[in-house]
C-alpha positions as CSV (number, residue, x, y, z in Angstrom):
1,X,0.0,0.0,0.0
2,X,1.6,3.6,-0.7
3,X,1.3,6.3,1.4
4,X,-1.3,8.2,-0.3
5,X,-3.4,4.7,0.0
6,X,-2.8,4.6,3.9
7,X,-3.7,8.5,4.3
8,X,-7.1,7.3,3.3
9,X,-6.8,4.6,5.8
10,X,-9.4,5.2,8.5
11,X,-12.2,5.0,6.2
12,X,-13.0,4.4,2.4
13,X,-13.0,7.2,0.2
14,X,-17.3,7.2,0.1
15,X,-16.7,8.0,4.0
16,X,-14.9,11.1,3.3
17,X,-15.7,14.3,5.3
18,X,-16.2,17.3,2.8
19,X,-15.1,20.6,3.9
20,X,-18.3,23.3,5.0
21,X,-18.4,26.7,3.7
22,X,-17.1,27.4,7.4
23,X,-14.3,25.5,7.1
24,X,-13.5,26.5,3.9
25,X,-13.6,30.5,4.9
26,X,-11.2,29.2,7.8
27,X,-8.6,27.5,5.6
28,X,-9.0,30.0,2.7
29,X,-5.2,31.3,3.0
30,X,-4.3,27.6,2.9
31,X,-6.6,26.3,0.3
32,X,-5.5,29.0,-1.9
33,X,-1.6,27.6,-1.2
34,X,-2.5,24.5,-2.1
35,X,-6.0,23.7,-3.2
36,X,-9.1,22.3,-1.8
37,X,-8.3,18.8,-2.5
38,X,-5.0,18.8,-0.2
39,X,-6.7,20.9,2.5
40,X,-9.4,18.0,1.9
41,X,-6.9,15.4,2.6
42,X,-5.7,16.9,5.6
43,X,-9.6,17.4,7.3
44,X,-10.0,14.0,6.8
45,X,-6.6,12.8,8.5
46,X,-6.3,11.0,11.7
47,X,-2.4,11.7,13.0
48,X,-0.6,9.7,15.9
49,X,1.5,11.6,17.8
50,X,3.7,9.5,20.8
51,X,5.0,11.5,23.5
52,X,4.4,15.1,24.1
53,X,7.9,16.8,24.9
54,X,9.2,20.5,23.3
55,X,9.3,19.0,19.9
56,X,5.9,17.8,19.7
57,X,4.1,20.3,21.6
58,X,5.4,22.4,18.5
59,X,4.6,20.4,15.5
60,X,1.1,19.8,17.3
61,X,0.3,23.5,17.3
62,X,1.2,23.8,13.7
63,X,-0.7,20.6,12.7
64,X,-3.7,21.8,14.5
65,X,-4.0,25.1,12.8
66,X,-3.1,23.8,9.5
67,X,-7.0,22.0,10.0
68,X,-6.1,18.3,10.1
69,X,-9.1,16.1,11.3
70,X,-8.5,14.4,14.3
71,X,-5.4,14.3,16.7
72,X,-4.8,11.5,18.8
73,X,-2.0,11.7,21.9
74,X,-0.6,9.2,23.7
75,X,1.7,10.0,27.0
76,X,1.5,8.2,30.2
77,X,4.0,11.0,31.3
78,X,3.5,13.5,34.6
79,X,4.3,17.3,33.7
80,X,7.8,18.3,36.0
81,X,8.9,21.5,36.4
82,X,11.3,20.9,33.3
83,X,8.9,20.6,31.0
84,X,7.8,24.5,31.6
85,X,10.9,25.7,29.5
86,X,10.1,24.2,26.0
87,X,6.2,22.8,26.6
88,X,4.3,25.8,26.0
89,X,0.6,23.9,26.8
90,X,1.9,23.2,30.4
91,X,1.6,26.0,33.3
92,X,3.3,25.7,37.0
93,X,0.0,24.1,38.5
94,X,0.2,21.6,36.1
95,X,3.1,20.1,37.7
96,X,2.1,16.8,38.6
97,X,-0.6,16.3,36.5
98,X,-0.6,13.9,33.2
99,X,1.0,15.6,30.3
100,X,-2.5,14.5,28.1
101,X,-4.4,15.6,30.7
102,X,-2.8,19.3,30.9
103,X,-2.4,20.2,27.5
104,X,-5.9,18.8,25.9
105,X,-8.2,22.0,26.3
106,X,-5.1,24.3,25.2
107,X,-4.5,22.5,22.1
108,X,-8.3,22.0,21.1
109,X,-8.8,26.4,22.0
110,X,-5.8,26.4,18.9
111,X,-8.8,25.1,16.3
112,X,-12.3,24.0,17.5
113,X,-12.5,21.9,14.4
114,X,-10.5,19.6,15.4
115,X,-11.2,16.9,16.9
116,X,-8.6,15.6,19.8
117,X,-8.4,12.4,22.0
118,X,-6.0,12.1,24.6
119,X,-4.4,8.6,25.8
120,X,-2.3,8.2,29.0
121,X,-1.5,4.3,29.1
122,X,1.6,3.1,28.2
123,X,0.2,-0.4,27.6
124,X,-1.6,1.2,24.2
125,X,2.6,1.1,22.8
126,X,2.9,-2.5,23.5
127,X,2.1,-5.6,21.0
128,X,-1.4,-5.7,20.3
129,X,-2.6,-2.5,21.5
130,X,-0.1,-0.9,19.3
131,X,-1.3,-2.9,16.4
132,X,-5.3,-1.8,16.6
133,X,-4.3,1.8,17.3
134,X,-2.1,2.7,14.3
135,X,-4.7,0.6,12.3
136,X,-6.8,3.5,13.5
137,X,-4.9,6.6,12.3
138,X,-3.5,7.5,8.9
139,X,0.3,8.8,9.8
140,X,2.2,8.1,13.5
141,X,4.8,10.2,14.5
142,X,7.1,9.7,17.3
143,X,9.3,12.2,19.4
144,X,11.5,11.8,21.9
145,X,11.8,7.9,21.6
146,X,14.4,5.6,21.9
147,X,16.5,4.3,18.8
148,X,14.9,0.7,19.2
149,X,11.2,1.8,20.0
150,X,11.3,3.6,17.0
151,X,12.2,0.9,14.9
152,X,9.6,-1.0,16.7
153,X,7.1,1.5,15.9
154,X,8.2,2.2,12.5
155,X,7.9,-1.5,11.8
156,X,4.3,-1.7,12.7
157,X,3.6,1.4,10.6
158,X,4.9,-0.8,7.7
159,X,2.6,-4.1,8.2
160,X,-0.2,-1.5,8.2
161,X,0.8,0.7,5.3
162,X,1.0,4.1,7.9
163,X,3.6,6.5,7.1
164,X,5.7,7.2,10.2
165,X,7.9,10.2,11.2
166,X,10.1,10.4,14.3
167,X,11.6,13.7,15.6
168,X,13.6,14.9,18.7
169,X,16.1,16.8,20.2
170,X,18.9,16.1,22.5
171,X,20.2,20.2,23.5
172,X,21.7,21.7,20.6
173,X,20.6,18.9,18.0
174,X,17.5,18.0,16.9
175,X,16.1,15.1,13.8
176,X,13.3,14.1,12.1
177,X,13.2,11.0,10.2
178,X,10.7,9.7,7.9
179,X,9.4,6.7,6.2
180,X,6.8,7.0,4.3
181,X,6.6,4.2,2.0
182,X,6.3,4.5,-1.3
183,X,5.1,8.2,-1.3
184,X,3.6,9.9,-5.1
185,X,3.5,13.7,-5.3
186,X,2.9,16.7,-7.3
187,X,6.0,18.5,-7.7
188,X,6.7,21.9,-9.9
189,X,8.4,20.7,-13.4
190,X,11.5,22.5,-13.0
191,X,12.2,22.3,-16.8
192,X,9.0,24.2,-17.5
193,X,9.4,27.8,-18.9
194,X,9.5,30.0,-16.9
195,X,6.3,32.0,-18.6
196,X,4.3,28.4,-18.7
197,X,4.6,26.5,-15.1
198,X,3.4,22.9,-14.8
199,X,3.6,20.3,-12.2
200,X,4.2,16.4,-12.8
201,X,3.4,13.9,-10.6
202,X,6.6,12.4,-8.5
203,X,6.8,9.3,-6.6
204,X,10.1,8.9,-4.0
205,X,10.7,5.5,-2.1
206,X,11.4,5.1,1.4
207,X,13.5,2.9,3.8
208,X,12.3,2.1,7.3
209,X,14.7,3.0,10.0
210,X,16.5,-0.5,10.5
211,X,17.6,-0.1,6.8
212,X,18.5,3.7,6.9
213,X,20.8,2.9,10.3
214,X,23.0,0.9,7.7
215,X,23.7,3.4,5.1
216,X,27.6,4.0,3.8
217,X,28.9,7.1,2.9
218,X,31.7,6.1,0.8
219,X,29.8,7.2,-2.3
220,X,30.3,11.1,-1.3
221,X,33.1,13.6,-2.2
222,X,34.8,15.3,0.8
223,X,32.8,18.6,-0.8
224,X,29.4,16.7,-0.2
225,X,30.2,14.7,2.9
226,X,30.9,18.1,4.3
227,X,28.2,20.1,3.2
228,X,25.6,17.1,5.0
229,X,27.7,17.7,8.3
230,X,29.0,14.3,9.8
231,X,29.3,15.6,12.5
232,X,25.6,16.0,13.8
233,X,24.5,13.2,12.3
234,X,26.9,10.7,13.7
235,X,26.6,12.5,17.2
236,X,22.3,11.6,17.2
237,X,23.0,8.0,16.2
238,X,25.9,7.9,18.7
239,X,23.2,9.3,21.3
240,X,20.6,6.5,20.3
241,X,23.1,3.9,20.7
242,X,24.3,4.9,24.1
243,X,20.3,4.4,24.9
244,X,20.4,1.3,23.7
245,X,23.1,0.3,25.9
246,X,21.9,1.8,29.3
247,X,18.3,1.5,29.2
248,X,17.3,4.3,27.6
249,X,18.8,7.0,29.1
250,X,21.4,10.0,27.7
251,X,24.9,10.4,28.9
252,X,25.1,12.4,32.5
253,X,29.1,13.4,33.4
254,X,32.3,13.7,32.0
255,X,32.3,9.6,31.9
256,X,29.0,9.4,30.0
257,X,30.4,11.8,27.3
258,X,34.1,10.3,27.1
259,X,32.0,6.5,26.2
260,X,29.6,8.7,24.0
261,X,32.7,10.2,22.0
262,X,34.2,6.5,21.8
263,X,30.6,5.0,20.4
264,X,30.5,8.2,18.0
265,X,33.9,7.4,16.5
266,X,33.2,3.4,16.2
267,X,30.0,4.6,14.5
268,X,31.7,7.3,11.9
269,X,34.4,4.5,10.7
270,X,31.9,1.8,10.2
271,X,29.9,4.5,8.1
272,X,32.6,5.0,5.5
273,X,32.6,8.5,6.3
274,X,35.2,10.1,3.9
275,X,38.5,10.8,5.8
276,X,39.4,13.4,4.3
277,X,36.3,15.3,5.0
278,X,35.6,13.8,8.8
279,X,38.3,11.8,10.1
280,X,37.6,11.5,13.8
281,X,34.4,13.3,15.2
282,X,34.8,16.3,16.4
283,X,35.0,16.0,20.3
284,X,34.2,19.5,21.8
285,X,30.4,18.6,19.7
286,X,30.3,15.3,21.3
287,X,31.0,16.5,24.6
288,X,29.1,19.6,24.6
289,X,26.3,17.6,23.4
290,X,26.5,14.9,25.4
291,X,26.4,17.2,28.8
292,X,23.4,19.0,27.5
293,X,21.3,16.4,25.4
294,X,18.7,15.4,28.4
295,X,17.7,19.2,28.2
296,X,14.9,20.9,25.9
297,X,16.4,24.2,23.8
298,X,13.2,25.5,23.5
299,X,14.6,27.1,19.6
300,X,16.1,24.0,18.6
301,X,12.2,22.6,19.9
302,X,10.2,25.4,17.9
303,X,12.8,25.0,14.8
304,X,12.6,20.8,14.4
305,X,8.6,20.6,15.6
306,X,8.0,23.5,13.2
307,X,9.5,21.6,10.4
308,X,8.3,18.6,11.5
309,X,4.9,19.8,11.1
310,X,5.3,21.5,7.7
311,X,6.8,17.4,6.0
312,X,3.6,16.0,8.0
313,X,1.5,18.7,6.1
314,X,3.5,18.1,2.6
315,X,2.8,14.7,3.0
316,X,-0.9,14.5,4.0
317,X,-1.6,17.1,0.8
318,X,0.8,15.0,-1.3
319,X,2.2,18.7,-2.7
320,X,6.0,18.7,-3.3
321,X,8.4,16.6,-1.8
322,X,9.0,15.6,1.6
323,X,12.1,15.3,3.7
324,X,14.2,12.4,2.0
325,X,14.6,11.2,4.7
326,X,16.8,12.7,7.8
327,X,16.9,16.1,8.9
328,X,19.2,17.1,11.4
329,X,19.4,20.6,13.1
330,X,22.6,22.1,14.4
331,X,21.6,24.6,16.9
332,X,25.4,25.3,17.4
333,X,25.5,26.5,13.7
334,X,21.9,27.1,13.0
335,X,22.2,25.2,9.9
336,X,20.3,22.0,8.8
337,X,20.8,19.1,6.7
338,X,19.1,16.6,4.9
339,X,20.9,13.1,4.6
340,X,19.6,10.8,2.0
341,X,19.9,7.6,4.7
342,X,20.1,4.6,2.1
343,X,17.7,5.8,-0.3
């Protein structure tokens, strides 16, 4: 199934909600960027979203606006005092209380037209559960999550036909990574004249996260393997892998960092990095980033959710391309990359 079938995947196409003459005065702006059929294709989208940190709280408000149909949340989370800095929906009384339970009215006073259930049980992640409830939605996204739940996740998406995007931060970095299938769009014909512009239609293939964790860079020039910054890529997948290895959690003192720098360096040579371009990683980023990735930035937050919102919008609309397929944002540069992960 491709992942303009799966968008369609809580109901058949006779089921679809048509947009009202409200609605449509809402989303005029956006309908006029691109047309009532992808505005239609968003209203009638049901989107996951796992885990409600910095990152997500900011793609949610976007998504919300935008005039999606139906959000559904799932975070058995408490609020802490922490999550005041980047989580904009939470207030100091709220410390305490479950995350869902906080945030629910302040996301649905963003767009009373959208619908929006709340889930606090961390059971609804596991086997089963999992299974009937991305059955029920037509794109999951993930923040925040450990390296292997994601593959998990991403995994299920796949059996179902769901496109599936996972985002994050860890301090000055922050990803998104996507999978959506095989995804068709319409993209501007960039061979057009000028005086006569035409779109074609565009179809890009995807690799799930297992298979993207494997790509080699060897085929890269030292101009290229620069200009897609090593660096920040290898220090996320070093970060994921430390996870891995101490039960989900991130490095925490100057031992935590000097192992992080070690796993970063074992994971840049098996990559095929070109030498001459990246030889060793670069240890004041590892170590700066390992001290400071259990921390929320909220601008690295607003810039990653904010993009992360606008691919999720690209691809419900099926209007240019998406992200193919890892971003990564380096707050310490302000620049961002996109790495074609064994594509």
């Amino acid at each position: 199934m491709s992942a303009s079938d799966a968008r369609h995947g809580g109901g058949s196409r006779s089921n679809l909600v048509q947009i009202t003459e409200d609605e449509a005065a809402v989303y005029d702006r956006q309908i006029r960027l691109w047309g009532l059929e992808a505005q239609q294709r968003m209203r009638n989208a049901t989107i996951l979203v796992v885990r409600l940190r910095g990152t997500a709280t900011e793609a949610i408000k976007n998504i919300v606006l935008a005039g999606i149909g139906k959000l559904v949340i799932v975070d058995p989370d408490d609020v802490t005092e922490e999550d005041l800095g980047a989580g904009f929906f939470f207030r100091e009384e709220d410390i305490g209380k479950k995350k869902v339970e906080a945030a629910k009215a302040r996301i649905e006073s963003l767009n009373p037209l959208v619908a929006v259930q709340t889930m606090r049980h961390h059971t609804l992640l596991e086997g089963e559960s999992l299974d009937a409830l991305v059955m029920t939605v037509d794109l999951v996204c993930v923040t925040d999550w450990p390296q292997k739940g994601l593959i998990q996740i991403n995994e299920v998406c796949r059996r179902f036909g769901k496109p599936f995007y996972a985002g994050g931060s860890f301090g000055a970095l922050g990803y998104i990574f996507c999978d959506l299938l095989k995804h068709d769009y319409i993209t501007p014909d960039r061979s057009a004249p000028t005086d006569a512009p035409r779109s074609v239609k565009a179809s890009q293939v995807y690799s799930p996260l297992h298979m993207a964790l494997r790509h080699r860079w060897s085929a890269l020039t030292k101009r290229q393997t620069k200009e897609l910054n090593p660096g920040a890529v290898h220090t996320i997948l070093a970060l994921w892998e430390y996870q891995k290895t101490h039960d989900g959690k991130l490095p925490d003192g100057p031992d935590a960092t000097a192992e992080l720098l070690s796993i970063a360096n074992t994971i840049l040579s098996e990559a095929d990095v070109n030498r001459q371009a990246l030889s060793t990683m670069p240890s004041e980023l590892v170590e700066s980033i390992g001290s400071s990735a259990r921390h929320e930035f909220s601008l690295v937050c607003a810039v990653v959710g904010g993009m992360l919102a606008q691919d999720i919008l690209k691809a419900l609309a099926a209007r240019e391309a998406p992200i193919a397929n890892f971003f990564v944002f380096d707050g310490t540069t302000g620049s961002g990359t996109v790495v074609r992960m064994n594509m």
